[in-house]
PyMOL commands that place a pseudoatom at each C-alpha (Angstrom):
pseudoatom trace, name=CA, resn=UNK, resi=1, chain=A, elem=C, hetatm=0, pos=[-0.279, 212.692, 216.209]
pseudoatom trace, name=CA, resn=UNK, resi=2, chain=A, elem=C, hetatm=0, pos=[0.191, 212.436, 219.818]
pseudoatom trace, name=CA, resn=UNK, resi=3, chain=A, elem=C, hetatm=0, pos=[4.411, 213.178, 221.137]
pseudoatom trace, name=CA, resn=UNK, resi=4, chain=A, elem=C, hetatm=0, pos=[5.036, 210.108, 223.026]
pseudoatom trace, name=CA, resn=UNK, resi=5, chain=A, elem=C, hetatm=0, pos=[8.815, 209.234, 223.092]
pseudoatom trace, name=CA, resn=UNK, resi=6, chain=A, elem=C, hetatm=0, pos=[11.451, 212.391, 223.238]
pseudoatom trace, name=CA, resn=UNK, resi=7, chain=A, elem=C, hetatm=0, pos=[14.700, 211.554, 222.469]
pseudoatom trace, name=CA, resn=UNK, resi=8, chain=A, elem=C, hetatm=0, pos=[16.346, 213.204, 224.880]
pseudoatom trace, name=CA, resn=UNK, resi=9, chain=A, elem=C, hetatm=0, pos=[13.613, 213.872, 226.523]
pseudoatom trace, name=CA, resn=UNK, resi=10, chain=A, elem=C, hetatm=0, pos=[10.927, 214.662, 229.293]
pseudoatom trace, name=CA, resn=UNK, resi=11, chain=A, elem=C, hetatm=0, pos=[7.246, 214.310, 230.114]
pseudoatom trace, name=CA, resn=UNK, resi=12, chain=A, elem=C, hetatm=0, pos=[5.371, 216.076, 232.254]
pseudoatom trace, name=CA, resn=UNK, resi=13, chain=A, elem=C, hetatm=0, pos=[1.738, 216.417, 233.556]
pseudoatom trace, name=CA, resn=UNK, resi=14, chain=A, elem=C, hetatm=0, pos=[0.128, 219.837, 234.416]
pseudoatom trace, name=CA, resn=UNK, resi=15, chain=A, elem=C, hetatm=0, pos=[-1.844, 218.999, 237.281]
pseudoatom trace, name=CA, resn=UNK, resi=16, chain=A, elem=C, hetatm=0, pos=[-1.580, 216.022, 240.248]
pseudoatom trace, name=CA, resn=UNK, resi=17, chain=A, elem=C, hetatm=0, pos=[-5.228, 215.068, 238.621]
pseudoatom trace, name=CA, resn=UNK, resi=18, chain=A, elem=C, hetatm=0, pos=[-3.801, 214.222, 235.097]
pseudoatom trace, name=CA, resn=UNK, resi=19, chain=A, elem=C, hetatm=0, pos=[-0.533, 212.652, 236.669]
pseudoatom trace, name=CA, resn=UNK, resi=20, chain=A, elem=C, hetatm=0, pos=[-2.897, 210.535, 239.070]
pseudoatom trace, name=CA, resn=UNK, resi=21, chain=A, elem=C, hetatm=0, pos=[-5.400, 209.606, 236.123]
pseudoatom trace, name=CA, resn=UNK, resi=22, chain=A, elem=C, hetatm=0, pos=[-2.403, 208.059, 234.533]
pseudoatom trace, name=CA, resn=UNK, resi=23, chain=A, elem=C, hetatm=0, pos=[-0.588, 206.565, 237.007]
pseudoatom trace, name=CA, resn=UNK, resi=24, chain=A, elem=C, hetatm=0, pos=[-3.454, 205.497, 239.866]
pseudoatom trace, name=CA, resn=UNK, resi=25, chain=A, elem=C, hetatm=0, pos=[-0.902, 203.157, 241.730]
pseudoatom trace, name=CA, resn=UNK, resi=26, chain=A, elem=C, hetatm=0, pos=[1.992, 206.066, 242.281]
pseudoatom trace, name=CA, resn=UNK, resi=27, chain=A, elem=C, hetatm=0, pos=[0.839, 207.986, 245.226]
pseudoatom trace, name=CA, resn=UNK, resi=28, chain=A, elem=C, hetatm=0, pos=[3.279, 211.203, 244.830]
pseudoatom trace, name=CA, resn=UNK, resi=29, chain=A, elem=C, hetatm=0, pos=[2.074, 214.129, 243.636]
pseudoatom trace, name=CA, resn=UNK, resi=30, chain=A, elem=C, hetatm=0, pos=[2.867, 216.020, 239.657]
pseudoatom trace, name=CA, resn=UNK, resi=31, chain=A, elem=C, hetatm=0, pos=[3.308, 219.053, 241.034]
pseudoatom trace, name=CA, resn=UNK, resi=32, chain=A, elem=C, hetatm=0, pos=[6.520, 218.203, 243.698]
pseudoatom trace, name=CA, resn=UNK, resi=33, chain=A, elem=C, hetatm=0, pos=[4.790, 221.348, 246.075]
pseudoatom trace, name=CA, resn=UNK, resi=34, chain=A, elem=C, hetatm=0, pos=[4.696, 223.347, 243.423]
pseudoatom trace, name=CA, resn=UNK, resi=35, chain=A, elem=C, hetatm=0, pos=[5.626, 224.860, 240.047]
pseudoatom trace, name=CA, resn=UNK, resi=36, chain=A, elem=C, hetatm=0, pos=[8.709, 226.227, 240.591]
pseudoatom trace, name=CA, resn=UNK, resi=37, chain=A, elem=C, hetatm=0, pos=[10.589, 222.927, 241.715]
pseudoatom trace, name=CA, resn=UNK, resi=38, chain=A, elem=C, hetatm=0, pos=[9.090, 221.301, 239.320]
pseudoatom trace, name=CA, resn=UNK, resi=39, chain=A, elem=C, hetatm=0, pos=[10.769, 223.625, 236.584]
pseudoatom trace, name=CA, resn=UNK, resi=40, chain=A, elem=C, hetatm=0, pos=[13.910, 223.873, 238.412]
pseudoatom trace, name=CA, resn=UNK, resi=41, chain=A, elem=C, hetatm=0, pos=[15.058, 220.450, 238.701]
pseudoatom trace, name=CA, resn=UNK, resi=42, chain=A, elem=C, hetatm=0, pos=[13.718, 219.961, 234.332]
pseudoatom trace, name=CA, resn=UNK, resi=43, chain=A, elem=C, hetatm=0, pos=[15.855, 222.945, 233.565]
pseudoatom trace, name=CA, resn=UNK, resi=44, chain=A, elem=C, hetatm=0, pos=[18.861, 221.327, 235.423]
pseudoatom trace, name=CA, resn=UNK, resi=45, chain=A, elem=C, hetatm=0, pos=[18.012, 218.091, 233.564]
pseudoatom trace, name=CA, resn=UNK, resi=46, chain=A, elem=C, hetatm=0, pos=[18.152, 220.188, 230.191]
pseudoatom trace, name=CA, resn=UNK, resi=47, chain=A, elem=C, hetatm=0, pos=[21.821, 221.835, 231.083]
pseudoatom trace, name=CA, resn=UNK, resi=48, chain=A, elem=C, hetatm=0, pos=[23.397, 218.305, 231.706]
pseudoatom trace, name=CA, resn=UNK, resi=49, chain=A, elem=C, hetatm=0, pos=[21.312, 216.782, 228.512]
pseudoatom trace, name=CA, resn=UNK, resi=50, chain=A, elem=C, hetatm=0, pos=[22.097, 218.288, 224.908]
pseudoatom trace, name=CA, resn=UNK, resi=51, chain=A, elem=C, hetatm=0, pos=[19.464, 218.225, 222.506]
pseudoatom trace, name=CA, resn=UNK, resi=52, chain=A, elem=C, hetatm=0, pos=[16.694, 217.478, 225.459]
pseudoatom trace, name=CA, resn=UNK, resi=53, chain=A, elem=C, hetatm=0, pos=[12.898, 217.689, 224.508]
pseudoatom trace, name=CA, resn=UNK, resi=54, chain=A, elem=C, hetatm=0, pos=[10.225, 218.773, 227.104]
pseudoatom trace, name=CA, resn=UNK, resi=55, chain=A, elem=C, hetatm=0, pos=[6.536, 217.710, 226.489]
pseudoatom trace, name=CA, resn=UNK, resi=56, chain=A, elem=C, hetatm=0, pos=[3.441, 217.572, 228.179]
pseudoatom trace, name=CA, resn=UNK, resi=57, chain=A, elem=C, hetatm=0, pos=[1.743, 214.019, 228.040]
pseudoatom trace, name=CA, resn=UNK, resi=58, chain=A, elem=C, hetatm=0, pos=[-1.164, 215.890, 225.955]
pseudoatom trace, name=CA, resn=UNK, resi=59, chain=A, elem=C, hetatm=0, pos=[1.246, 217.715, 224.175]
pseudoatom trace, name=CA, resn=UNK, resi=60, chain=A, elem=C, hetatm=0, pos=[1.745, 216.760, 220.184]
pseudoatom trace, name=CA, resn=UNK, resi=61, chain=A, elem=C, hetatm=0, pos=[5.248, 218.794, 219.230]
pseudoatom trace, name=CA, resn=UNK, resi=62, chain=A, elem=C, hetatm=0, pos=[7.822, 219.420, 221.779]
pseudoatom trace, name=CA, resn=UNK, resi=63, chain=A, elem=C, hetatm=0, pos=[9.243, 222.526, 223.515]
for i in range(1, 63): cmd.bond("trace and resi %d" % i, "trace and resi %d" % (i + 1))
show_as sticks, trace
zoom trace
C-alpha cells in the first residue's frame, strides 16, 4: 500500500526528475539548490508541527 495522505504531514520527491514527472506544469525545481535547504526548512516545519510525518511520494510507511 502506497503512503499518500500524512496527517501531519509532508511529501517529498528525491530528484527534480520525479518532482517534474509528477507535476509537468510547475516549473521549480525538487531539490530548492540543493539538499540541505531542502531538509532545513522540513525540519523547521517538523518543530512547529507535533506529530508531523515525512514521506517520499514512493515511499509506503512514513519517517
Amino acid at each position: 500500500m502506497r503512503f499518500l495522505n500524512p496527517d501531519p504531514g509532508v511529501l517529498t520527491y528525491r530528484t527534480d526528475t520525479e518532482y517534474h514527472a509528477a507535476h509537468p506544469e510547475i516549473p521549480f525545481p525538487a531539490s530548492w539548490r540543493g539538499t540541505a535547504p531542502r531538509r532545513a526548512a522540513v525540519a523547521r516545519i517538523a518543530q512547529e508541527v507535533p506529530g508531523l510525518a515525512i514521506a517520499y511520494m514512493d515511499q509506503e510507511e512514513p519517517a
